[in-house]
N, C-alpha and C positions, 0 to 999 in steps of 0.2 A: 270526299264531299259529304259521304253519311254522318249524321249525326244521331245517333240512337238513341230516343226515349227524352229529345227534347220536346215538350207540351206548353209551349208560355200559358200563363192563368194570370187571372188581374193580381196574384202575388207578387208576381214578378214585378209588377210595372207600380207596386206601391208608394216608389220612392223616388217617381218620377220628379216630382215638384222638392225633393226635399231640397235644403240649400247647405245637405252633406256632402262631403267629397264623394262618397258612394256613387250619388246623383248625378257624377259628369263621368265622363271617358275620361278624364285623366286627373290625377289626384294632383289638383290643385288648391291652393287658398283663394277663395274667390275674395273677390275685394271686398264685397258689405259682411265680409266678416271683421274687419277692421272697425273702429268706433264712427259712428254717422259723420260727425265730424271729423274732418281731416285738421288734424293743430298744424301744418305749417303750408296751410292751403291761402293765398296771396292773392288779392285781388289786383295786382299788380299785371297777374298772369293771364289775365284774362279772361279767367271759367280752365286754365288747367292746374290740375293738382299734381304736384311732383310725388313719386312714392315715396311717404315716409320708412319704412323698411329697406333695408339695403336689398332683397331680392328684386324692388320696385325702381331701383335708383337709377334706372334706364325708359321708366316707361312713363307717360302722360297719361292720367287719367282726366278723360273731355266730360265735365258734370254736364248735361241739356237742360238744367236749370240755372247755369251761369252764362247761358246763351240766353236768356227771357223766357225759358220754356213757365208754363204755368199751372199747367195739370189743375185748371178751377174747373172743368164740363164745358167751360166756355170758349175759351181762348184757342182759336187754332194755331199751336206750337209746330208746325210745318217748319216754317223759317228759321225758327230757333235751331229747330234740328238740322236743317239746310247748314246752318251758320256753323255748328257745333260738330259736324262732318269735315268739313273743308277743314277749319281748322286741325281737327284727326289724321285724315288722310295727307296734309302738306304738312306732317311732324315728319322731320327725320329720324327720328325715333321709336320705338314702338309704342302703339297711346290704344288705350281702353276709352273704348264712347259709353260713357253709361246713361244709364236711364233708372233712375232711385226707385229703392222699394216705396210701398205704400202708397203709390199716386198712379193717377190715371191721367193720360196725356191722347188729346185726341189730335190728330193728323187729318189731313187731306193726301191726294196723292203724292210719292216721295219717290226719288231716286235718289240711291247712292249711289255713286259713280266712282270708279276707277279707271287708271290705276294710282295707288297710292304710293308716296315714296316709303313706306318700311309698312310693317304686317301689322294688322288692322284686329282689335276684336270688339264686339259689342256684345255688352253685361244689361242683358233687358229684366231688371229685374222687379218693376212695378209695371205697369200696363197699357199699351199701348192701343187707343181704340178707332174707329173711323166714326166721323160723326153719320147718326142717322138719316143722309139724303143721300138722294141720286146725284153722280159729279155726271156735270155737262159740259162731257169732254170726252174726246177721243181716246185716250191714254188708256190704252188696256190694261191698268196693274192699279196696284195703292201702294204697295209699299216693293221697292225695288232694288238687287242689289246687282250691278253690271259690273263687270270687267274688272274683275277683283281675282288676287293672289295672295296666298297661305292667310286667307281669311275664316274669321272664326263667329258666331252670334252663341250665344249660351246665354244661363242667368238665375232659370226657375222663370221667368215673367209669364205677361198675358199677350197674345196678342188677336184683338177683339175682334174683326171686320163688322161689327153690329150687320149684318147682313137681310135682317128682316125684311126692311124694305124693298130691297133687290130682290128677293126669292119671289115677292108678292107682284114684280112686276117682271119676271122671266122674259117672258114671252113679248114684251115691247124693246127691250134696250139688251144690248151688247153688256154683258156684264164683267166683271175685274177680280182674277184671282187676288189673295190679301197675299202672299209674299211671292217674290219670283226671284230667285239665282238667276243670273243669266251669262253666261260667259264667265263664271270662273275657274277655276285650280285651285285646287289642295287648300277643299274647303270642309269648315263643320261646321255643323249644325246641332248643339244638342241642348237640355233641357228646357222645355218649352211646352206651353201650351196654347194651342193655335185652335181659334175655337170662330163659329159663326164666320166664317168667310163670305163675301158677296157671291163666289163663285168658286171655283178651288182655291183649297187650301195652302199649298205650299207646291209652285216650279218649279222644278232643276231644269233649266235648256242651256244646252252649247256648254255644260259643264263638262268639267273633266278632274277625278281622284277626289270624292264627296264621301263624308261619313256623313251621314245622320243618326242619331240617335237617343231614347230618352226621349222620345218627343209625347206629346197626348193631343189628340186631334179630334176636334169634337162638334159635332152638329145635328137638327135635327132630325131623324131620317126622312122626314118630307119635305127636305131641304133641296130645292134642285140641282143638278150638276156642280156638286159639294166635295169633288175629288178631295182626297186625303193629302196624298202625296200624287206629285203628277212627271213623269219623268220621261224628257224625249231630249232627242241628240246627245244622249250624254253619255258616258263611258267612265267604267270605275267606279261604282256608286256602289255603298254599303249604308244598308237601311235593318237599324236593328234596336231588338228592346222598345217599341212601341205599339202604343194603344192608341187605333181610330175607329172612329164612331161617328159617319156621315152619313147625306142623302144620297151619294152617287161609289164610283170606286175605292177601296180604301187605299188601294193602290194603281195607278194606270200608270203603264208603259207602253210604248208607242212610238214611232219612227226614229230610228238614226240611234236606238239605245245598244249597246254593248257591256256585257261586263257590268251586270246587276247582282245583286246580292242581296238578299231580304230575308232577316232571322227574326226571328222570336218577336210574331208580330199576334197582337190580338185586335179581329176587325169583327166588326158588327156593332151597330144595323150599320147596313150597307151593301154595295154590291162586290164585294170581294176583290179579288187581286187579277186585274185584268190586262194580259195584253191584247191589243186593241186598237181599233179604226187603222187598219194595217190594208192598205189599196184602198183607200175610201177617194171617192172622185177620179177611180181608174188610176191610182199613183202607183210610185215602185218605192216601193216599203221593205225595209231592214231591220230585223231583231234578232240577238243572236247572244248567247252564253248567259240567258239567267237561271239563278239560281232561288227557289225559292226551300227554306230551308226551318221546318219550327212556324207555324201560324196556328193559330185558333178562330174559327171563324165559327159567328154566331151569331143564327138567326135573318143571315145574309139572305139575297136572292140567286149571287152564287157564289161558289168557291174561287177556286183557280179556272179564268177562262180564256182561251184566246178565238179572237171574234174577229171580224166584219168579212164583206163580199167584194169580191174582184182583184183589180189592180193586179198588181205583181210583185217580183222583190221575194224573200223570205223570213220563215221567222223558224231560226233553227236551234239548237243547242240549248235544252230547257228544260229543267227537274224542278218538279214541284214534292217534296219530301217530307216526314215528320210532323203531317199535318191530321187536326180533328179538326169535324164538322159538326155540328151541335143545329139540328131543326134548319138546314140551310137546303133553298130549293133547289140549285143544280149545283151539286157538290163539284162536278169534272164536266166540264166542259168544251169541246171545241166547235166552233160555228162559223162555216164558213159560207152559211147561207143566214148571214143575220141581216136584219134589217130595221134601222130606227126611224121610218118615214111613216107618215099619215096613212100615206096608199103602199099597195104591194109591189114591193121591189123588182124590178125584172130580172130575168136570171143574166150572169153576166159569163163571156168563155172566156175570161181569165180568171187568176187567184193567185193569190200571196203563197207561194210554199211552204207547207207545214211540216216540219221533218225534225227527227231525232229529238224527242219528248217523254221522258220519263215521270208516270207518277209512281210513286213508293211509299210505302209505310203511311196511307191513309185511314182515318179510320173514325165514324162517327155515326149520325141520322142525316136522311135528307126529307127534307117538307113534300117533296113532290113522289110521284110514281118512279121518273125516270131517275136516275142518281147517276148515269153514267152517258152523256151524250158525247159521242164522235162523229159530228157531221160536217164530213169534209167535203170539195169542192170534186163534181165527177171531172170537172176539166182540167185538175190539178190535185190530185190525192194527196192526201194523207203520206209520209214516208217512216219508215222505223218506230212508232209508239210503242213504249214498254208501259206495262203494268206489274205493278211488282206489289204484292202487300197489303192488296187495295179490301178495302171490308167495308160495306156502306149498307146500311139497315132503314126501314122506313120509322119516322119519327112516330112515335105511335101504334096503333092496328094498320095491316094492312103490308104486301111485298113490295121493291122494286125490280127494276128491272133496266138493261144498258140497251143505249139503241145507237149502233156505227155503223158506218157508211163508207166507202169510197177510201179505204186503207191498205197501201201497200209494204208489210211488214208489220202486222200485231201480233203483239208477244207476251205471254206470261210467264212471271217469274216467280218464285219464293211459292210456299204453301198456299195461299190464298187469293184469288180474286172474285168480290162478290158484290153484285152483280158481274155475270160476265157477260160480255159478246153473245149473238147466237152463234157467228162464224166462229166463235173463238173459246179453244177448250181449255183448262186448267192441268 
């Protein structure tokens, strides 16, 4: 699982947007490399364009501008896209939804819906935006993709949430992450920039066998609850080669997840890569074999954390490895007395089991005194924590220093851990 002397730097991630094959997972001809105009495109067909290339001579390209779509700032192209879906998904064939460069198309809330009869992918490669109001509607999402198999979205595009006005009115209205997977399979997710969400960014729920990657995710940091990527019930997921820069987690994991994988990720501002609200309202909560592997965090409020109070359930099998910290306030954290209420939480006699947790090969500043907090739960300790490699310095003048609690099995490993424990020697 080591990977030694991986560091992602915004080098890495310069080629996020390009519209080079470099720029995807898999070296393909993307279609707007073809000429704008398609010459044996038939209005006959209704808005589909047959591949002129023989590698294409199987697949439907669906334009959303041969459905009414309009892309003027004015016209809500919902419908259009409604229209220009069905058509996609009832191909027996395999068909490309696109969405043209150079224009901006603004939506209301959408669902795509599955299942489709043959493999689906959407080339977003101009920009999709939400218009500036509050919807007054129940529908927790804007833009949605359900019960969908060996589905693909790629492109280079934008996709907007203009979320201003939602952030300014938090605290009154329920608000709508801008994309959500929801019940798929052997799905991907890559080049993209997902930017201004009403609320998180980007859902994976009830997924299963998910690449993401190549993504750029981006928002104010006094954006509220601006999740990056947000991932629960899901199993199989590999999240790699991206850069977020939110108001809230750059990555939250959270109930029902299995089988995470997270490489070469650079986050900040933000609040770092959190697993999280694990027993929240007394539940039995499961997390189990992630891998965090290569991050840059900078400037965050924390690192790698696993948090909340109570409940039950575990959250086991978890290395966070090959990771720098740049001016970030709690580099290592676990918190099993966390509490995000107005008033102070009461202590509660259960907790979510925290067991078999490796950090390794970290190394950077942190903003605060403490740079090492382990506060586990006295009613449910801490099990097997290894520290392997760990070196954390205070940003500026001035020491830190680790403060753990309530741990059965702390361990050091390799030449170095600094801060360390007081129970715990090198």
């Amino acid at each position: 699982m080591e990977t030694a002397g991986v560091h992602p730097s915004s080098k890495n991630l310069h080629n996020i947007h390009s519209e080079s094959p470099k720029a995807s997972l898999k070296p393909c001809v993307l279609m707007n490399q073809h000429k704008d105009k398609y010459p044996n495109f038939n209005q006959s067909n209704h808005g589909v364009v047959h591949g002129a290339k023989r590698r294409y001579r199987h697949t439907f390209i669906i334009n959303v501008d041969h459905f009414g779509a309009k892309a003027d700032g004015q016209t809500d192209d919902s419908q259009a896209f409604r229209n220009a879906w069905n058509r996609a998904c009832n191909s027996s064939k395999k068909s490309i939804f696109l969405i043209p460069r150079h224009k901006t198309y603004h939506i209301r809330q959408i669902n795509f819906t599955g299942p489709c009869k043959s493999s689906m992918k959407i080339e977003i490669k101009g920009t999709i935006k939400s218009f500036s109001k509050l919807y007054e509607d129940t529908k927790r999402f804007w833009i949605k993709f359900h019960n969908l198999r060996n589905f693909e979205v790629q492109g280079g595009g934008i996709i907007d949430g203009n979320g201003e006005i939602w952030w300014n009115n938090s605290c009154k209205i329920k608000k709508t992450p801008a994309m959500t997977f929801d019940n798929c399979m052997n799905l991907r997710v890559t080049n993209l920039h997902i930017q201004n969400s009403q609320q998180m960014h980007m859902i994976f729920k009830d997924c299963v066998d998910v690449k993401a990657s190549y993504l750029k995710v981006t928002a104010p940091g006094r954006s509220p609850n601006t999740d990056g990527i947000h991932v629960t019930r899901t199993q199989n997921i590999d999240i790699t080669m991206s850069e977020i820069k939110t108001g809230d987690d750059c990555i939250s994991i959270v109930n029902g997840s299995k089988n995470i994988r997270v490489t070469d990720i650079v986050c900040g501002p933000g609040h770092g890569i959190s697993i999280g609200s694990l027993g929240e309202n007394r539940s039995e909560n499961h997390v189990s074999d992630v891998s965090v592997d290569g991050a840059n965090f900078v400037g965050t409020t924390n690192g790698v954390r696993i948090n909340w109070q109570g409940g039950s359930g575990y959250a086991r099998n978890i290395i966070f490895q090959n990771i720098e910290m740049q001016n970030v306030s709690n580099p290592i954290i676990i918190d099993q007395n966390y509490c995000d209420k107005d008033v102070s939480c009461q202590p509660q006699k259960s907790a979510v089991q925290v067991m078999n947790v490796v950090y390794k090969n970290i190394r950077g500043t942190s903003a605060s005194e403490v740079a090492i907090k382990l506060n586990c739960s006295d009613m449910v300790p801490c099990r097997g924590i290894i520290l392997e490699n760990v070196y954390l310095s205070r940003q500026g003048e001035g020491e830190v220093e680790a403060n753990c609690s309530n741990i059965i099995g702390l361990n050091s490993l390799g030449t170095s851990v600094s801060p360390s424990c007081p129970n715990f020697s090198n």
